[in-house]
N, CA, C and O atoms as a GROMACS GRO file, in nm:
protein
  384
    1UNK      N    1  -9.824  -3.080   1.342
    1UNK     CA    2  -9.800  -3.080   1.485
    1UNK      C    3  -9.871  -2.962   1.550
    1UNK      O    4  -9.941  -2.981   1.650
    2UNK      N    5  -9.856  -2.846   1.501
    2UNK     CA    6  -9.945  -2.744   1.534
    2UNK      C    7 -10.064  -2.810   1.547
    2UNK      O    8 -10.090  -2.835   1.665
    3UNK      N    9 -10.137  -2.843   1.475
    3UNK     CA   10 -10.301  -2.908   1.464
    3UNK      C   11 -10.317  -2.977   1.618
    3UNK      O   12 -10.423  -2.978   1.681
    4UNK      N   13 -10.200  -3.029   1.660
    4UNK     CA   14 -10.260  -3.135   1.731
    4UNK      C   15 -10.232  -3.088   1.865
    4UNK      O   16 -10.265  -3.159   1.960
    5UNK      N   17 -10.157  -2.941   1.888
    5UNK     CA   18 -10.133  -2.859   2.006
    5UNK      C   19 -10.260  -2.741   2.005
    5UNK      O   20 -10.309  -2.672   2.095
    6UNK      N   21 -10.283  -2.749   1.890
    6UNK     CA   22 -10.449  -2.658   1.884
    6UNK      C   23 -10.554  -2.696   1.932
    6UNK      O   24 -10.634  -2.631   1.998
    7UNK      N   25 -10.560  -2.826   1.893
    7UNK     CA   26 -10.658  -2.960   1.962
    7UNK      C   27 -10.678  -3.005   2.057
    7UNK      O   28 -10.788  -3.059   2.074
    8UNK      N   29 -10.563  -3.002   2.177
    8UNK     CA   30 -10.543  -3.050   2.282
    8UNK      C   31 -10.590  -2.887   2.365
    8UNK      O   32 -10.691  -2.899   2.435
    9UNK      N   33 -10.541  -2.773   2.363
    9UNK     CA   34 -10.565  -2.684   2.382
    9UNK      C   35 -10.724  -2.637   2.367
    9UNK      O   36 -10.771  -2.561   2.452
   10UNK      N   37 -10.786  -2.674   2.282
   10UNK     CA   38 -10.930  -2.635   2.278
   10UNK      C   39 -10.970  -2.734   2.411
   10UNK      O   40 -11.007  -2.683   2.516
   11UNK      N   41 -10.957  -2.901   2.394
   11UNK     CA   42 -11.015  -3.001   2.440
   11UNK      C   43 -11.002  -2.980   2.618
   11UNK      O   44 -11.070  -3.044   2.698
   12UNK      N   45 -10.882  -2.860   2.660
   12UNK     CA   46 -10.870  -2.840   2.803
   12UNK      C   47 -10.975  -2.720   2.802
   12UNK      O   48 -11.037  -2.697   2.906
   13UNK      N   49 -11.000  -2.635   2.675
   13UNK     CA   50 -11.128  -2.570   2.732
   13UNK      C   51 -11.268  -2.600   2.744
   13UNK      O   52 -11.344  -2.545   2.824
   14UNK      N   53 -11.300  -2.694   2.658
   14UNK     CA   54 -11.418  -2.815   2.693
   14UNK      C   55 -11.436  -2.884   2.807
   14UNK      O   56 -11.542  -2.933   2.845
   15UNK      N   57 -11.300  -2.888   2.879
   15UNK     CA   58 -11.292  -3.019   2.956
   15UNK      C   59 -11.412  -2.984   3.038
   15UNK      O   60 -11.444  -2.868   3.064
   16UNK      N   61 -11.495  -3.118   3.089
   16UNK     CA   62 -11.598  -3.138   3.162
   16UNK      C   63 -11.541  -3.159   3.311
   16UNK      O   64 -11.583  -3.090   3.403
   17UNK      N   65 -11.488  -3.212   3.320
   17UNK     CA   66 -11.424  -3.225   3.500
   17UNK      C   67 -11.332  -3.102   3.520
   17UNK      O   68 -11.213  -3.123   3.495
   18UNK      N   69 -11.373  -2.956   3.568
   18UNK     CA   70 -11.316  -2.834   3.561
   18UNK      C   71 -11.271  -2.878   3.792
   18UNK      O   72 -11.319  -2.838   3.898
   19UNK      N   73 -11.176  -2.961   3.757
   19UNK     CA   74 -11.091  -2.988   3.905
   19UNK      C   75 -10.991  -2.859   3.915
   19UNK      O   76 -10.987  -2.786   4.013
   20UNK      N   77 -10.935  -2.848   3.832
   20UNK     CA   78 -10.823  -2.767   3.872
   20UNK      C   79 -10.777  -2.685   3.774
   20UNK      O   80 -10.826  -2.690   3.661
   21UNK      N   81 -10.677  -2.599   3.808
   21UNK     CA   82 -10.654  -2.525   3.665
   21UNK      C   83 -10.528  -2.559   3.594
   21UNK      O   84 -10.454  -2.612   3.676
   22UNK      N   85 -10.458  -2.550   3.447
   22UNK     CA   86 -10.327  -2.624   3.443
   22UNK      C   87 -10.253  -2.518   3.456
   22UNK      O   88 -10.287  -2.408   3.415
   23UNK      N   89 -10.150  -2.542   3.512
   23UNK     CA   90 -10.024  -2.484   3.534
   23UNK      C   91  -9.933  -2.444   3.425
   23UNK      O   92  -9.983  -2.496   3.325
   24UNK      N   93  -9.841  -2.390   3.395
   24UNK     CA   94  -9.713  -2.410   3.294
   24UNK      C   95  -9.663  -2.542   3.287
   24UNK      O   96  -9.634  -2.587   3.176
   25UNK      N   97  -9.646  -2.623   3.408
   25UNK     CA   98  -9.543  -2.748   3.415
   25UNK      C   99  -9.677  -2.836   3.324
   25UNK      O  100  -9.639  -2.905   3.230
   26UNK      N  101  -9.847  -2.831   3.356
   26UNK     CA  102  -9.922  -2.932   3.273
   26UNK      C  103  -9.915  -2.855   3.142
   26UNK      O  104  -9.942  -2.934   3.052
   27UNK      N  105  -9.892  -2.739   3.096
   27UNK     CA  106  -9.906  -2.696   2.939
   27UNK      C  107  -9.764  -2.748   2.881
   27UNK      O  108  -9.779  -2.786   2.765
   28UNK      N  109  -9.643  -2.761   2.922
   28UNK     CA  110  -9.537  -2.830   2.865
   28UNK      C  111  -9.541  -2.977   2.870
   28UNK      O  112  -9.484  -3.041   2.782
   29UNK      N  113  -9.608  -3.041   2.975
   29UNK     CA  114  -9.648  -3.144   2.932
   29UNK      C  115  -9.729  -3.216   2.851
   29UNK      O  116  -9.690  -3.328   2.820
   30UNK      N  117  -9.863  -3.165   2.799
   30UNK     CA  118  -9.921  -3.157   2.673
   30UNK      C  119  -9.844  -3.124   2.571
   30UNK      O  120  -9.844  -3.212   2.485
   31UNK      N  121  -9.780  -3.035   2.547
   31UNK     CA  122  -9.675  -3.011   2.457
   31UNK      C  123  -9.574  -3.130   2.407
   31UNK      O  124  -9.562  -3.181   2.295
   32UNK      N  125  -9.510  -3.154   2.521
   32UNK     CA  126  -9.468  -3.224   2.512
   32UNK      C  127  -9.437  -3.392   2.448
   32UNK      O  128  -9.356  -3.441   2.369
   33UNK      N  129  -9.541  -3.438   2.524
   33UNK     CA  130  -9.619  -3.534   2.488
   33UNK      C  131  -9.631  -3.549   2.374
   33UNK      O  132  -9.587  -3.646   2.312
   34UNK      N  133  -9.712  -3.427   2.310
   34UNK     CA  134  -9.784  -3.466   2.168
   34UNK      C  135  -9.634  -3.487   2.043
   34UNK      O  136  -9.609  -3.571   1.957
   35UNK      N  137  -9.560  -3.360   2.095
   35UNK     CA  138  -9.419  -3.367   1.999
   35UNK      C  139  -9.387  -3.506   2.023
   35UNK      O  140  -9.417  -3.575   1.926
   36UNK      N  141  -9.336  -3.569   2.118
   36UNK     CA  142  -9.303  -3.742   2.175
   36UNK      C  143  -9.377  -3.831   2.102
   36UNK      O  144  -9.322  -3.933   2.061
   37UNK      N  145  -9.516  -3.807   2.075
   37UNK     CA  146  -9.553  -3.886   2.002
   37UNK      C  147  -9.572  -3.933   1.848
   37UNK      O  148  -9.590  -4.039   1.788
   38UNK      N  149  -9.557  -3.765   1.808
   38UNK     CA  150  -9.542  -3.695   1.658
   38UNK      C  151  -9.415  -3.779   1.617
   38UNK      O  152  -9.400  -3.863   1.528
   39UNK      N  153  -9.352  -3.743   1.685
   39UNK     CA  154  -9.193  -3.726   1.653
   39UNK      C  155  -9.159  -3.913   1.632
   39UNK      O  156  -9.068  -3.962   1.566
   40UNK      N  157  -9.261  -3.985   1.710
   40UNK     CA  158  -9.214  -4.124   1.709
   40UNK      C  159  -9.316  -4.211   1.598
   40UNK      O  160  -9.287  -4.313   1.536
   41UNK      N  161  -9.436  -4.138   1.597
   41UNK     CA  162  -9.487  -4.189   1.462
   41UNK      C  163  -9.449  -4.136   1.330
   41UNK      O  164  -9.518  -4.156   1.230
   42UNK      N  165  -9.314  -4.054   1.331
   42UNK     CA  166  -9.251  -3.998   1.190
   42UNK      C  167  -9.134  -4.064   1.192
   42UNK      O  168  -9.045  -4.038   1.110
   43UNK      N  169  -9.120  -4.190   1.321
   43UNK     CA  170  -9.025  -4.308   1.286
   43UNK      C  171  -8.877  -4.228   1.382
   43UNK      O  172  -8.775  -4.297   1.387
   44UNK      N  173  -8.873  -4.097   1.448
   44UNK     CA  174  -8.764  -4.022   1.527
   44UNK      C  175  -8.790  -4.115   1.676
   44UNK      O  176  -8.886  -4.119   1.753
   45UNK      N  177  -8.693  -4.166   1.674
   45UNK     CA  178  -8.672  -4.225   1.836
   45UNK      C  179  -8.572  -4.185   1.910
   45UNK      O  180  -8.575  -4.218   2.029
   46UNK      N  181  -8.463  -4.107   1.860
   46UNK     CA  182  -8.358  -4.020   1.910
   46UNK      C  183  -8.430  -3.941   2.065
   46UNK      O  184  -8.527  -3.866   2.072
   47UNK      N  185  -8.338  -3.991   2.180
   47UNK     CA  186  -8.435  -3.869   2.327
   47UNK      C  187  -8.315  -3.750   2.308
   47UNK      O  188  -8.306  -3.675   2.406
   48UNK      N  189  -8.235  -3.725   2.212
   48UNK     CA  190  -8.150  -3.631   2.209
   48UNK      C  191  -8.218  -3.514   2.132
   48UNK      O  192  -8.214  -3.403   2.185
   49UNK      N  193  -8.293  -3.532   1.988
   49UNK     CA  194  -8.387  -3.494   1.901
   49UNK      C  195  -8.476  -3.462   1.917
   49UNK      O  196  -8.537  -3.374   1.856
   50UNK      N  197  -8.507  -3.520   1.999
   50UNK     CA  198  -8.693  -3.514   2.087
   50UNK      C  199  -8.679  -3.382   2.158
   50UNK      O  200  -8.738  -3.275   2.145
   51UNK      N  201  -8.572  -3.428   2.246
   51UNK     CA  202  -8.533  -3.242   2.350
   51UNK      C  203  -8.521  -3.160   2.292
   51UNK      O  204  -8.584  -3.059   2.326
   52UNK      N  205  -8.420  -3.152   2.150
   52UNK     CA  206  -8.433  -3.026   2.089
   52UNK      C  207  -8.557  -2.964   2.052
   52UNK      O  208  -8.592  -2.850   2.084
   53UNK      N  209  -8.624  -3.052   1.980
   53UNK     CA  210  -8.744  -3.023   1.885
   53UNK      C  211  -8.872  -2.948   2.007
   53UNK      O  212  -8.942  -2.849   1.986
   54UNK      N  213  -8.868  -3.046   2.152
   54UNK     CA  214  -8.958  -2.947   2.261
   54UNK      C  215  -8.891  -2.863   2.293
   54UNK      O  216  -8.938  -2.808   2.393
   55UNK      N  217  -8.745  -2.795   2.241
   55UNK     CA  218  -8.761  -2.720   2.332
   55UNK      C  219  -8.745  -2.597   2.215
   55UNK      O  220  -8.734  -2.477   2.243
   56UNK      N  221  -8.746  -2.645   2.098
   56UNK     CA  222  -8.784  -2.523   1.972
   56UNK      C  223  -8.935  -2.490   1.932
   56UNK      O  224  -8.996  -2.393   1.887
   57UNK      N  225  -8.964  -2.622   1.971
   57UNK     CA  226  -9.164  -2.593   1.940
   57UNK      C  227  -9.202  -2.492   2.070
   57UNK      O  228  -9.260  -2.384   2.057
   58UNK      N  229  -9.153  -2.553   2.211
   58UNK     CA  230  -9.171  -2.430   2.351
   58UNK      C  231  -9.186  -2.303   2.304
   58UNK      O  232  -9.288  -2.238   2.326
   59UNK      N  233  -9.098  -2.263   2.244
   59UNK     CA  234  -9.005  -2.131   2.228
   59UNK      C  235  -9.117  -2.073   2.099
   59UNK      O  236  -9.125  -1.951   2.085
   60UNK      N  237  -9.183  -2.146   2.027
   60UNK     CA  238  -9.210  -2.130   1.871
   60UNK      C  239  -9.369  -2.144   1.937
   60UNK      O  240  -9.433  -2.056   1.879
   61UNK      N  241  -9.446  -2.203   2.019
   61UNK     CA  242  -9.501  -2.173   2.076
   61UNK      C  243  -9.615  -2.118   2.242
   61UNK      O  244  -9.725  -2.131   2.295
   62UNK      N  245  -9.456  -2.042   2.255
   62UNK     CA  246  -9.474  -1.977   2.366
   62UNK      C  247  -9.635  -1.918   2.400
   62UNK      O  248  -9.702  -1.953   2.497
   63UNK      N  249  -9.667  -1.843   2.320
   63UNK     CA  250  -9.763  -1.784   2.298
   63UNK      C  251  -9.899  -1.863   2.348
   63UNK      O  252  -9.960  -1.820   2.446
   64UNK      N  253  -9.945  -1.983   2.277
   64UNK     CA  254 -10.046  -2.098   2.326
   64UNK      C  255 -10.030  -2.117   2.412
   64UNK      O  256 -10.123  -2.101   2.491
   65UNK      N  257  -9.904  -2.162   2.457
   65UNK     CA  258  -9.856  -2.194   2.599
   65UNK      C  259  -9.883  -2.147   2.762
   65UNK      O  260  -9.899  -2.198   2.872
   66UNK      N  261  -9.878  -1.986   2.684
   66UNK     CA  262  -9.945  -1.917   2.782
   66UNK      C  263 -10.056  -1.883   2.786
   66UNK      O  264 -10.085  -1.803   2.875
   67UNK      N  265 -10.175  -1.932   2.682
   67UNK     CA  266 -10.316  -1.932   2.715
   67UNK      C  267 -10.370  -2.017   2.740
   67UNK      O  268 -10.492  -2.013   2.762
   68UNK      N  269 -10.282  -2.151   2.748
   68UNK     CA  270 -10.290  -2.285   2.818
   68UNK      C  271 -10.318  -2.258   2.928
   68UNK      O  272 -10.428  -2.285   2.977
   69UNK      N  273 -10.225  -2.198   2.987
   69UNK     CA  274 -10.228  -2.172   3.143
   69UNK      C  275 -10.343  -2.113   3.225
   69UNK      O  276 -10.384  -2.001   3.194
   70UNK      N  277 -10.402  -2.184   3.334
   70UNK     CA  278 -10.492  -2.141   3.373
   70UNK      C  279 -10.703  -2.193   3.350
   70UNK      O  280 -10.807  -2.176   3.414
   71UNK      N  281 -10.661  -2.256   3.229
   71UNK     CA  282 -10.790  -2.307   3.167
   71UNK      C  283 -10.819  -2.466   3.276
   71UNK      O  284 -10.727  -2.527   3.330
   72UNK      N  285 -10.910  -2.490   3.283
   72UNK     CA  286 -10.970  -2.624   3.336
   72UNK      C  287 -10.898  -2.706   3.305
   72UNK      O  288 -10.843  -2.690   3.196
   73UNK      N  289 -10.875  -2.793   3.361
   73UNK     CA  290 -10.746  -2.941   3.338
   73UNK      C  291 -10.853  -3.039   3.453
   73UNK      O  292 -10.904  -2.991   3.554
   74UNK      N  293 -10.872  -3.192   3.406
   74UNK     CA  294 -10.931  -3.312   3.498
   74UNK      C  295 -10.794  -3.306   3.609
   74UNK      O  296 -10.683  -3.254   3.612
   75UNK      N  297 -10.866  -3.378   3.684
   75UNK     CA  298 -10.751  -3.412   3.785
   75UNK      C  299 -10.671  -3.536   3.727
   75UNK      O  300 -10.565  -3.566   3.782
   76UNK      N  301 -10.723  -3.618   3.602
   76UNK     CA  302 -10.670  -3.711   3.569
   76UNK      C  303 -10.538  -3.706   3.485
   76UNK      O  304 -10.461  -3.802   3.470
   77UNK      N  305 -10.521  -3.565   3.424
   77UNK     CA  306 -10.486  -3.543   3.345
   77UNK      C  307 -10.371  -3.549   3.360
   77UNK      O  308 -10.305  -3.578   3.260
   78UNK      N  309 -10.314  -3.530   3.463
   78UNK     CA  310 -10.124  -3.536   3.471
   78UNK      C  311 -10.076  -3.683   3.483
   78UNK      O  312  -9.962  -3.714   3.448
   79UNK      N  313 -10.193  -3.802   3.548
   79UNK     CA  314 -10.164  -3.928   3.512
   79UNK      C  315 -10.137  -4.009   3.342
   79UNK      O  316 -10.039  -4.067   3.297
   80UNK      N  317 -10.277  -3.980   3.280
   80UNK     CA  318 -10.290  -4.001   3.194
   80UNK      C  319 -10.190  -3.973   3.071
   80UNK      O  320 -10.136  -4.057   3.000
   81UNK      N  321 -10.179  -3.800   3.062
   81UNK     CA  322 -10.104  -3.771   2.967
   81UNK      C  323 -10.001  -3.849   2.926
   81UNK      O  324 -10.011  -3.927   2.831
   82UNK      N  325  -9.881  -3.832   3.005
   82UNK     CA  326  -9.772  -3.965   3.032
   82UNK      C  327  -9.790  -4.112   2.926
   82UNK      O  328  -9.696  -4.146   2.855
   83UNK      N  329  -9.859  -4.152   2.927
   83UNK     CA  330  -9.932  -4.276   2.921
   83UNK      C  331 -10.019  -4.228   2.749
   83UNK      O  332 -10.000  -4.300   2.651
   84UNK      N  333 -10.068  -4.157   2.744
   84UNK     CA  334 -10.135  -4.180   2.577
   84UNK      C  335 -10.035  -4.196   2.471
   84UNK      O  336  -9.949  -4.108   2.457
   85UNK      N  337 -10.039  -4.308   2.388
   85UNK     CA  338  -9.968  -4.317   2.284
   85UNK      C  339 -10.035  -4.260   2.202
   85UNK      O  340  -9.968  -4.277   2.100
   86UNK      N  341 -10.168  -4.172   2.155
   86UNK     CA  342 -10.174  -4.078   2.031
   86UNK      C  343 -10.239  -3.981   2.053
   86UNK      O  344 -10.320  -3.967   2.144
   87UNK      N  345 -10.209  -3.906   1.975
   87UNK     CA  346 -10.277  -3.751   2.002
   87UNK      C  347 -10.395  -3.756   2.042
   87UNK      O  348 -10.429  -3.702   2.147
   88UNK      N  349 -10.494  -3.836   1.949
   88UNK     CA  350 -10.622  -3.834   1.962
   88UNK      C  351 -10.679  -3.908   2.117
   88UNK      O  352 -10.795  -3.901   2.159
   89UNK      N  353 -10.592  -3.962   2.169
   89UNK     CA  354 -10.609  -4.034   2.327
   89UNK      C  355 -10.594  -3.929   2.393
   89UNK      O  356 -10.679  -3.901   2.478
   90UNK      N  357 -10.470  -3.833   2.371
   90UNK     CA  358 -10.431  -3.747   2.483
   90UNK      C  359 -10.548  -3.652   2.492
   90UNK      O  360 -10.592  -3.601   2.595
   91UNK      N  361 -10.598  -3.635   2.348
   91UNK     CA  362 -10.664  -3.525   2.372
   91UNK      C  363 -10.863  -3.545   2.410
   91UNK      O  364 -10.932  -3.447   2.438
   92UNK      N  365 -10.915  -3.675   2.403
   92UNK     CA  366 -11.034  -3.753   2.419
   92UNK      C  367 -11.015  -3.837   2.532
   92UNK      O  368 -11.116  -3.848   2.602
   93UNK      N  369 -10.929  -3.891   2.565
   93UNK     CA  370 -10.908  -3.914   2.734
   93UNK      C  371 -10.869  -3.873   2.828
   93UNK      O  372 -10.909  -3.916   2.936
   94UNK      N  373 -10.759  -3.756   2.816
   94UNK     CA  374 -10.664  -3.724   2.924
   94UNK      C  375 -10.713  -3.552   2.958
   94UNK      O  376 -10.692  -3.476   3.052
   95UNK      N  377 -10.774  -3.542   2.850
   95UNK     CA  378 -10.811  -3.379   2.888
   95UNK      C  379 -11.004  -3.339   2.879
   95UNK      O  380 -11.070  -3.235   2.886
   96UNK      N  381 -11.038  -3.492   2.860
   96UNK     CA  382 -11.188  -3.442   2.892
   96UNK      C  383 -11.264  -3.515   3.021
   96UNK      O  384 -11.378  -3.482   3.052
   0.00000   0.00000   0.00000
């Protein structure tokens, strides 16, 4: 899961459509997301489980979180995210 919050995080500093910058609320949503999706291709469908786990990965990585902030984000990106069912979407469609 780390890997794939490392990934998404590089792919907002690549991003080619430099619209805007992300906020905290778009770095917990990347976060987010990717745990949501982790968490449901390891067969966890619990939304009780899910909350804990974002809000121990948040905390566990605070740190990324805050060098998230501020880097290039598409303007598409707060639509999209929402909407990718796999890491590799979130992070090749929604953030480049």
């Amino acid at each position: 899961m780390t890997r794939a919050v490392t990934v998404a995080l590089f792919m907002l500093t690549l991003s080619a459509c430099q619209q805007r910058t992300a906020t905290r609320a778009d770095c917990q949503l990347i976060l987010d997301r990717i745990i949501t999706i982790e968490l449901g291709e390891l067969g966890y469908r619990d939304p009780l489980f899910a909350r804990r786990k974002q809000s121990e990965l948040r905390e566990r990585l605070k740190s990324r979180l805050d060098n998230c902030i501020g880097r290039p984000i598409p303007a598409h990106a707060t639509t999209c995210i929402p909407n990718a069912t796999t890491t590799e979407a979130l992070s090749h469609e929604c953030l480049r």
